[in-house]
MIMAR-391906 format. One record per atom (N, C-alpha, C): residue number from 1; residue in three letters; x, y, z. Coordinates in steps of 0.1 Angstrom, whole numbers, plus 5000, padded with zeros to 4 digits. Example, Ala and Ser with C-alpha at 12.3 -4.5 7.8 and 13.67 -1.06 7.14 Angstrom:
<atoms>
<num:1; residu:ala; x:5132; y:4943; z:5078>
<num:1; residu:ala; x:5123; y:4955; z:5078>
<num:1; residu:ala; x:5132; y:4967; z:5078>
<num:2; residu:ser; x:5128; y:4978; z:5071>
<num:2; residu:ser; x:5137; y:4989; z:5071>
<num:2; residu:ser; x:5129; y:5000; z:5079>
</atoms>
This chain:
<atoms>
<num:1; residu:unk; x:5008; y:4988; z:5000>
<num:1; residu:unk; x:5000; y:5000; z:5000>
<num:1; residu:unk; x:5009; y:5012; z:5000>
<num:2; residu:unk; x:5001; y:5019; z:4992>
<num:2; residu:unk; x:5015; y:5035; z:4992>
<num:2; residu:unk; x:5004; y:5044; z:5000>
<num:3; residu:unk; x:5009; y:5056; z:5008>
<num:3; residu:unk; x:5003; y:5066; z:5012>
<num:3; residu:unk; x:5007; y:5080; z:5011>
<num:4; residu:unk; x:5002; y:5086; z:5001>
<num:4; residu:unk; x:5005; y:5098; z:4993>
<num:4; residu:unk; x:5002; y:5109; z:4999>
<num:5; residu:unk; x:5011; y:5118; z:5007>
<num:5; residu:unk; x:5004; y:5132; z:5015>
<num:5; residu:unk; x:5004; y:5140; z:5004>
<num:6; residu:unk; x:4991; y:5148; z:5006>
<num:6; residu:unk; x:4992; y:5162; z:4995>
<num:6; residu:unk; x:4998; y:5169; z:4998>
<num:7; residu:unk; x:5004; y:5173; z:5010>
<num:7; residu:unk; x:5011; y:5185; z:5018>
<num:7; residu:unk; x:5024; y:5181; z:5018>
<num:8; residu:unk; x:5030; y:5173; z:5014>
<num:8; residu:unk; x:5045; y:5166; z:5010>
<num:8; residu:unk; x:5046; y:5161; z:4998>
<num:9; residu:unk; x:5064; y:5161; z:4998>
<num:9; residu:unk; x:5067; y:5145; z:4985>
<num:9; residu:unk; x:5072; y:5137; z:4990>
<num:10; residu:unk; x:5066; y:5135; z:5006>
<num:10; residu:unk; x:5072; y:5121; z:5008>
<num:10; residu:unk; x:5057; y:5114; z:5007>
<num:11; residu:unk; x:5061; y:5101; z:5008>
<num:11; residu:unk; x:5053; y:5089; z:5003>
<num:11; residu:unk; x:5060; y:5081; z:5012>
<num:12; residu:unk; x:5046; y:5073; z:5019>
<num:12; residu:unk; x:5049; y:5059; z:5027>
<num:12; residu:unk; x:5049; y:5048; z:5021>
<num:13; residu:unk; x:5052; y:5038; z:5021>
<num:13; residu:unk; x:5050; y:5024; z:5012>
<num:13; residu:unk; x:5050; y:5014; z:5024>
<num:14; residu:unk; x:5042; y:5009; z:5021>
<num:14; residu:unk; x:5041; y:4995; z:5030>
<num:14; residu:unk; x:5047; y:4985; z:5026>
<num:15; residu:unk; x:5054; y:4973; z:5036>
<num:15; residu:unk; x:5064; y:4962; z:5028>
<num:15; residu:unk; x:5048; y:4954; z:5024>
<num:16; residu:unk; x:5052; y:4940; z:5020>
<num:16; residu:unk; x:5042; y:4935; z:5010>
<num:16; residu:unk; x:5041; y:4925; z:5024>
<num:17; residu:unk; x:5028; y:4914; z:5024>
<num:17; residu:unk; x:5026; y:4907; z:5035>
<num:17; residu:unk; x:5020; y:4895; z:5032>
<num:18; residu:unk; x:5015; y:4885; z:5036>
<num:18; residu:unk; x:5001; y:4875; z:5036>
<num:18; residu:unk; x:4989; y:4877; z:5036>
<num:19; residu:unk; x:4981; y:4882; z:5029>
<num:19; residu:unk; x:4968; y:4883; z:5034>
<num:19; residu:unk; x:4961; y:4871; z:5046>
<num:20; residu:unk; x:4960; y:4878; z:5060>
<num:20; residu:unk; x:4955; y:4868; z:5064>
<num:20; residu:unk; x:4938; y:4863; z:5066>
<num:21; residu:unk; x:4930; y:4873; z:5060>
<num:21; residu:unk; x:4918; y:4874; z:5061>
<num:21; residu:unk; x:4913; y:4884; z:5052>
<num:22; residu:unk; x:4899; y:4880; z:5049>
<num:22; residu:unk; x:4894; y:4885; z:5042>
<num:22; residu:unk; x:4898; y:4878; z:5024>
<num:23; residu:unk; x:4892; y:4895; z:5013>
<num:23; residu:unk; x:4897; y:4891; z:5003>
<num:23; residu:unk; x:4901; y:4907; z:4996>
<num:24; residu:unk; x:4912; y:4907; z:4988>
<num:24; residu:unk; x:4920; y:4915; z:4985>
<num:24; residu:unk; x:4910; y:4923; z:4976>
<num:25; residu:unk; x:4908; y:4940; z:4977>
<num:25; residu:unk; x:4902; y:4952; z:4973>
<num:25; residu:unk; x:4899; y:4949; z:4954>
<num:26; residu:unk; x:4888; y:4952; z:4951>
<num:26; residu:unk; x:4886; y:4948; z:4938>
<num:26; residu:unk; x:4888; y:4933; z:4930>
<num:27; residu:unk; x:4884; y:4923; z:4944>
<num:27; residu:unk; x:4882; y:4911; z:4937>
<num:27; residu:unk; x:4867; y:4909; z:4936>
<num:28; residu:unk; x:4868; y:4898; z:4926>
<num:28; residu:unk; x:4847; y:4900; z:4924>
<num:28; residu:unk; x:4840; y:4886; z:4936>
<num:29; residu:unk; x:4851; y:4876; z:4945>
<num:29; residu:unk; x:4845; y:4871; z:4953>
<num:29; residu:unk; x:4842; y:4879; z:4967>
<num:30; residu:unk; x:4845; y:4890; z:4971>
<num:30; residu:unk; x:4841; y:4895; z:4983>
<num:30; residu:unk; x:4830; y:4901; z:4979>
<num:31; residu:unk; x:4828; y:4911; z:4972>
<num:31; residu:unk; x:4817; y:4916; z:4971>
<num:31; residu:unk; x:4806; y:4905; z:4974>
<num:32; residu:unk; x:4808; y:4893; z:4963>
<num:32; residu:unk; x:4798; y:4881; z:4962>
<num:32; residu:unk; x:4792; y:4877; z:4975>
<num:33; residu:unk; x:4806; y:4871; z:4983>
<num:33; residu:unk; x:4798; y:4865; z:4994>
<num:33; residu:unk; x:4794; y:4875; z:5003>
<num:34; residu:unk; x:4800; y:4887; z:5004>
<num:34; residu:unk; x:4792; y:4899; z:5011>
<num:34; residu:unk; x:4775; y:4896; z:5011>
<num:35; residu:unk; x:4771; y:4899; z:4994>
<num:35; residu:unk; x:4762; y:4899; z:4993>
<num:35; residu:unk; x:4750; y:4883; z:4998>
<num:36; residu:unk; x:4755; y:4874; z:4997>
<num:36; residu:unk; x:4752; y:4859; z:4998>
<num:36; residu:unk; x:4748; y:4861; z:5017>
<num:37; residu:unk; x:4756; y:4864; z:5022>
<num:37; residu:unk; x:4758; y:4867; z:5042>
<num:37; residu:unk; x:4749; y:4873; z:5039>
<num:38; residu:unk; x:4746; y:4888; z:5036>
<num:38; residu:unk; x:4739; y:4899; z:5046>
<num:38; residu:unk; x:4723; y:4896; z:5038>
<num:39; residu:unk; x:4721; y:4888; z:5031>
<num:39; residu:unk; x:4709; y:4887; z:5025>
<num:39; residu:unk; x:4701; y:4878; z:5035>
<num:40; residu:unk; x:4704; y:4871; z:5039>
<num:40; residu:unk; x:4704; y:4863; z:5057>
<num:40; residu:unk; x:4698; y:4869; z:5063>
<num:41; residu:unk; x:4706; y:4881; z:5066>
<num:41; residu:unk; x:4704; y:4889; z:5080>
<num:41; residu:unk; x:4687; y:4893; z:5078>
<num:42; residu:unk; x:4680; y:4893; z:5070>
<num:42; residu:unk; x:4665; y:4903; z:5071>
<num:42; residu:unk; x:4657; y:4890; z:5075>
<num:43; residu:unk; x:4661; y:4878; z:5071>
<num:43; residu:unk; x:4649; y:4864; z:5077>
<num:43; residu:unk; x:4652; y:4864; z:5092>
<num:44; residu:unk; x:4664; y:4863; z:5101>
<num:44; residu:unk; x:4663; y:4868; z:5110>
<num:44; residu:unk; x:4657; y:4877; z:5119>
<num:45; residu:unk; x:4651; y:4890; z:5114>
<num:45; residu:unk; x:4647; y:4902; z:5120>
<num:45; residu:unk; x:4635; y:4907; z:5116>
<num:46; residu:unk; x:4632; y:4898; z:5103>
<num:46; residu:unk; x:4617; y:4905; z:5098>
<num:46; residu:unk; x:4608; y:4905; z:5107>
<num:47; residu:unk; x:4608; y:4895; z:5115>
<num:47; residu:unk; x:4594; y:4898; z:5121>
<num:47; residu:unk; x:4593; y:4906; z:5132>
<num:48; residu:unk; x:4603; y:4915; z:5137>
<num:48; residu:unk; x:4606; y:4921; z:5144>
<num:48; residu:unk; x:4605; y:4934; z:5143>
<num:49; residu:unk; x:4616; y:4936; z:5127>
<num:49; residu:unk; x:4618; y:4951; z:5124>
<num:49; residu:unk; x:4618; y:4952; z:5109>
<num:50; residu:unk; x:4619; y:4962; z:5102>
<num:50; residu:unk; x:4619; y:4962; z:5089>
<num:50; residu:unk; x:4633; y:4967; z:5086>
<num:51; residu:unk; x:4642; y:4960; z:5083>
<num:51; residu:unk; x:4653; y:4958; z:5073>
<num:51; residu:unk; x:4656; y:4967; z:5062>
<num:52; residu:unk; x:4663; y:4974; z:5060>
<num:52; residu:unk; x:4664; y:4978; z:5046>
<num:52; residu:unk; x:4680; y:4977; z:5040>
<num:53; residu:unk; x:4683; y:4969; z:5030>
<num:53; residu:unk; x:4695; y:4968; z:5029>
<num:53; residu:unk; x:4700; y:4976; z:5013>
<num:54; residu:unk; x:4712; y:4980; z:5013>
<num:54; residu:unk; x:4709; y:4988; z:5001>
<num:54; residu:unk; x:4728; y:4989; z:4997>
<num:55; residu:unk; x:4733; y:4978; z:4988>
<num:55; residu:unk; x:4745; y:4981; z:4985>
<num:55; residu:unk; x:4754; y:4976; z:4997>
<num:56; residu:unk; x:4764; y:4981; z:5002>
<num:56; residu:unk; x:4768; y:4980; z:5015>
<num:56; residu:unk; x:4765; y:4987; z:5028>
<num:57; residu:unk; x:4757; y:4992; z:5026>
<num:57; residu:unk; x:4748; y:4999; z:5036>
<num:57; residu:unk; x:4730; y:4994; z:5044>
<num:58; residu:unk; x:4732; y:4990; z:5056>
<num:58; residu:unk; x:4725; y:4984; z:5065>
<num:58; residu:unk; x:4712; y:4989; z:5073>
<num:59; residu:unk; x:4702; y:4998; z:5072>
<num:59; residu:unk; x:4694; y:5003; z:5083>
<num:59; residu:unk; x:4683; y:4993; z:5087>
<num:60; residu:unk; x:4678; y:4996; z:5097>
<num:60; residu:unk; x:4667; y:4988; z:5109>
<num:60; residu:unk; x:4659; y:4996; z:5111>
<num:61; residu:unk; x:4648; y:4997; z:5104>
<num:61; residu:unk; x:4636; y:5007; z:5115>
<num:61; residu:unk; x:4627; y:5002; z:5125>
<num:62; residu:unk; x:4626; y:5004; z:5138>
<num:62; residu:unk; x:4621; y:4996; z:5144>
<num:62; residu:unk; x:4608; y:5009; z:5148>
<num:63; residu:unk; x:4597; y:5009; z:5150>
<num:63; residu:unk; x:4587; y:5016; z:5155>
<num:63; residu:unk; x:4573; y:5009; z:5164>
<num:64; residu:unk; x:4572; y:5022; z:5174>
<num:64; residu:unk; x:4560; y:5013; z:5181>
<num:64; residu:unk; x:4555; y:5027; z:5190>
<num:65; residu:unk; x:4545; y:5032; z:5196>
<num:65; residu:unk; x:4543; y:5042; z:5204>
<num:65; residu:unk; x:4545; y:5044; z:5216>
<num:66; residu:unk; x:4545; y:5027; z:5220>
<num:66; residu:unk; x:4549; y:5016; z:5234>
<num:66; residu:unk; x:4560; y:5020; z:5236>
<num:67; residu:unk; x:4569; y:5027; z:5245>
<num:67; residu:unk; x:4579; y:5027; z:5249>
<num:67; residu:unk; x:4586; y:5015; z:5253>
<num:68; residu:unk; x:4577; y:5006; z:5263>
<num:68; residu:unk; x:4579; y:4993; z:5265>
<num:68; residu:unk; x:4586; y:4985; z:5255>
<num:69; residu:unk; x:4571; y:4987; z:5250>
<num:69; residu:unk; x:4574; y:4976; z:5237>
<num:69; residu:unk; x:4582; y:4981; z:5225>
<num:70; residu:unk; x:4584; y:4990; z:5227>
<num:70; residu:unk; x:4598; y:4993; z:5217>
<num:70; residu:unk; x:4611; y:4992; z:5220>
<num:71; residu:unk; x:4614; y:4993; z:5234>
<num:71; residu:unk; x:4623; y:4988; z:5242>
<num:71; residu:unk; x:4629; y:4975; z:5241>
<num:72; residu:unk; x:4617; y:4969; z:5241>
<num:72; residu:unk; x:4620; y:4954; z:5243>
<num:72; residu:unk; x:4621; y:4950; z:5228>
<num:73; residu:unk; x:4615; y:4956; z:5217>
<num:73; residu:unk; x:4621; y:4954; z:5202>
<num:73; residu:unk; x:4636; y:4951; z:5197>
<num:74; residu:unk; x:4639; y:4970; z:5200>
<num:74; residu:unk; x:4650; y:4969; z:5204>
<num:74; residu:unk; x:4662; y:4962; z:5208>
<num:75; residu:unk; x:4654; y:4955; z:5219>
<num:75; residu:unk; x:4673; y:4947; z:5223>
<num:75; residu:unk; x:4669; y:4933; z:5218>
<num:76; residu:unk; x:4656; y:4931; z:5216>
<num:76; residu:unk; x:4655; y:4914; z:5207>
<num:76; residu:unk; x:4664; y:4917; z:5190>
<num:77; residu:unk; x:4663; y:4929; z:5182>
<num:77; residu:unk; x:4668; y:4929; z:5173>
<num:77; residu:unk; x:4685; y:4930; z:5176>
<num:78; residu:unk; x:4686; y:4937; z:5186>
<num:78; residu:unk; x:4704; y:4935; z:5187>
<num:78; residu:unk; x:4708; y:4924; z:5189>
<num:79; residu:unk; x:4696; y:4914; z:5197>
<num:79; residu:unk; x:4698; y:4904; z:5202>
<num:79; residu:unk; x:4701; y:4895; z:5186>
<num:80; residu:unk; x:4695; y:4892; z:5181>
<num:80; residu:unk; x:4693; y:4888; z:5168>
<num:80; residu:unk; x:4705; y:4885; z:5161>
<num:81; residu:unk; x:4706; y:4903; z:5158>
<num:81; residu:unk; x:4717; y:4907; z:5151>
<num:81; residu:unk; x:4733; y:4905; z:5155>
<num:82; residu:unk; x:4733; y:4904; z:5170>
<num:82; residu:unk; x:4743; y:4900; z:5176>
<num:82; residu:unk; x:4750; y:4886; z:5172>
<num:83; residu:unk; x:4740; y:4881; z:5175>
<num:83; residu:unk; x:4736; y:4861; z:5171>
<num:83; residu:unk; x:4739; y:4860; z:5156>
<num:84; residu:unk; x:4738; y:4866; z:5147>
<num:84; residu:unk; x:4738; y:4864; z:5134>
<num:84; residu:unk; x:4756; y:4872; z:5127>
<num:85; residu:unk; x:4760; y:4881; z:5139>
<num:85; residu:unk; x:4773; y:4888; z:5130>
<num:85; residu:unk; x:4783; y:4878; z:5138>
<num:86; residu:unk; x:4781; y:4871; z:5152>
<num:86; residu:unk; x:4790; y:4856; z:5156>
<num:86; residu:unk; x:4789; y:4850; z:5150>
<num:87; residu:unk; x:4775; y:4843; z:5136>
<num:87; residu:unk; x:4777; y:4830; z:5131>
<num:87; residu:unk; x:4786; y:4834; z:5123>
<num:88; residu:unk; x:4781; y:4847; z:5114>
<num:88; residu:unk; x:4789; y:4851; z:5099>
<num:88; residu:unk; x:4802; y:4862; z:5102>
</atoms>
């Protein structure tokens, strides 16, 4: 990786390494299984909350008038969501 300051001409370079995880920036299987995982995550929580997934970007709308019961929405969906970003 190089790292180019605007306010200089020096430049950092990183030595080269293993990738030990993940998959390397502009390959077309990360994206893939990105998409394959998070498409999961809405059977989990539908019944709960409404999902909206869009690209790599994730929101949850949860609503109710019930403070109670929106409370307790709430931490069943983290609960959920918690459970589901340990399996994947």
């Amino acid at each position: 990786m190089e790292i180019k300051s605007p306010n200089s001409t020096q430049n950092l370079v990183s030595d080269w390494g293993i990738l030990q995880h993940g998959f390397p920036k502009r390959s077309i299987l990360g994206p893939l299984l990105f998409l394959v995982y998070i498409n999961d995550l809405p059977l989990r929580i539908n019944f709960l909350a409404e999902p909206i997934l869009f690209a790599d970007d994730t929101s949850v709308i949860i609503f109710n008038r019930d403070y109670i019961v929106f409370s307790t929405t709430v931490n069943l969906v983290l609960a959920c969501m918690t459970e589901w970003f340990s399996a994947n």
